[in-house]
C-alpha positions in Angstrom: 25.7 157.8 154.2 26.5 156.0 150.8 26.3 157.3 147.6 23.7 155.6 145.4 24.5 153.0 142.5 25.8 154.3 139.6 25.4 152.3 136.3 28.8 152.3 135.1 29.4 151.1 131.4 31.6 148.0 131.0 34.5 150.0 128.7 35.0 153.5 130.6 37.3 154.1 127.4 34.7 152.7 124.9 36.7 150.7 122.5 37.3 152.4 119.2 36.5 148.8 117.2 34.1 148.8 114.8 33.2 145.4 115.4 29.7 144.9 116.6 30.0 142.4 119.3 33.1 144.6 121.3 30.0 148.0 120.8 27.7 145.6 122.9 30.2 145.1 125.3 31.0 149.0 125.7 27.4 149.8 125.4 26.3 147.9 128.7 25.2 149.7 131.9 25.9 148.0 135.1 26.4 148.4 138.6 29.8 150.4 139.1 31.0 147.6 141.6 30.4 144.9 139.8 32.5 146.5 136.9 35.1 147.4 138.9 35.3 143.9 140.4 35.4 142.7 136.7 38.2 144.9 135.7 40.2 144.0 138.6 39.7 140.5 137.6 40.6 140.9 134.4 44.7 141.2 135.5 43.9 137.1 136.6 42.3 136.3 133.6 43.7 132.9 132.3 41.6 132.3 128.6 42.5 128.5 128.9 41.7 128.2 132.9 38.7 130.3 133.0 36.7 130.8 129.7 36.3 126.7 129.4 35.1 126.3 132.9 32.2 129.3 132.1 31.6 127.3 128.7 31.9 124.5 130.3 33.7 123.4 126.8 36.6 121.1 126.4 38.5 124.0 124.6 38.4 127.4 124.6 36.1 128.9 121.3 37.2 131.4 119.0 37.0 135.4 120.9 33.8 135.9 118.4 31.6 132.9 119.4 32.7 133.1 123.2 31.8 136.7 123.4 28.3 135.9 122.0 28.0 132.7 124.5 28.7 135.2 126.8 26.4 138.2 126.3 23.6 135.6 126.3 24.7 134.1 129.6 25.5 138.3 131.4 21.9 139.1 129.8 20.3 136.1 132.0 22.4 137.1 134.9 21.2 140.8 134.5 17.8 139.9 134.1 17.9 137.0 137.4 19.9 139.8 139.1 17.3 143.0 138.5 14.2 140.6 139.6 15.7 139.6 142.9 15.9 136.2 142.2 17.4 134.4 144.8 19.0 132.2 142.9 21.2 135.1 141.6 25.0 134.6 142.0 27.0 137.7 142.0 30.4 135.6 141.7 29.3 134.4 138.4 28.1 137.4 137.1 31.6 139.2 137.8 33.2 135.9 136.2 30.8 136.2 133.2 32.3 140.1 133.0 35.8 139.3 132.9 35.5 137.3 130.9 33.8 139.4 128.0 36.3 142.0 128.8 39.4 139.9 128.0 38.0 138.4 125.4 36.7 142.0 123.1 40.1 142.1 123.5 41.1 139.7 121.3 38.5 140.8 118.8 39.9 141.3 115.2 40.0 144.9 114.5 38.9 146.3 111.6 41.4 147.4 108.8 42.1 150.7 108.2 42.0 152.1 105.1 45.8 153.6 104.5 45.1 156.9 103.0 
């Protein structure tokens, strides 16, 4: 007997940046093995390799405008993968995850105030 799915969110650890794209990416509930895939993924993660072939771009965009190409792209996925579509495809949607990941990341974070 198996346990049932979990929604897991995407930062266990949610980040402690105050920028508002990497509190999207720690807000979002998914499937505990498809987040586990993505974090295993994560240690192969090759920014020139692998974000251009998801953007499909000649070179790699800034972490900011990536990781809002890629919200847009997981939100489809999610959506395609909750309605049963068939033309779902779990590899890319794990992709898609590592990718934000790696790249809130490389986020700016905020300054702190030195006082």
């Amino acid at each position: 007997m198996t346990a049932p799915a979990t929604p897991t969110t995407i930062s266990a650890a949610a980040t402690t940046a105050a920028h508002p794209l990497a509190a999207l990416v720690a807000g979002l509930r998914r499937p505990a093995l498809l987040i586990r895939a993505a974090r295993a993924g994560t240690v192969e993660y090759d920014r020139n390799r692998d974000l251009k072939r998801l953007m499909r771009l000649p070179h790699a965009p800034a972490p900011e405008r990536a990781l809002d190409a890629l919200l847009n792209e997981e939100a489809m996925l999610e959506e395609t993968r909750r309605s049963g579509d068939g033309r779902y495809s779990v590899a890319r949607h794990i992709e898609v995850l590592i990718a934000m990941m790696a790249e809130v990341r490389l986020l700016p974070r905020p300054a702190t105030s030195g006082i």
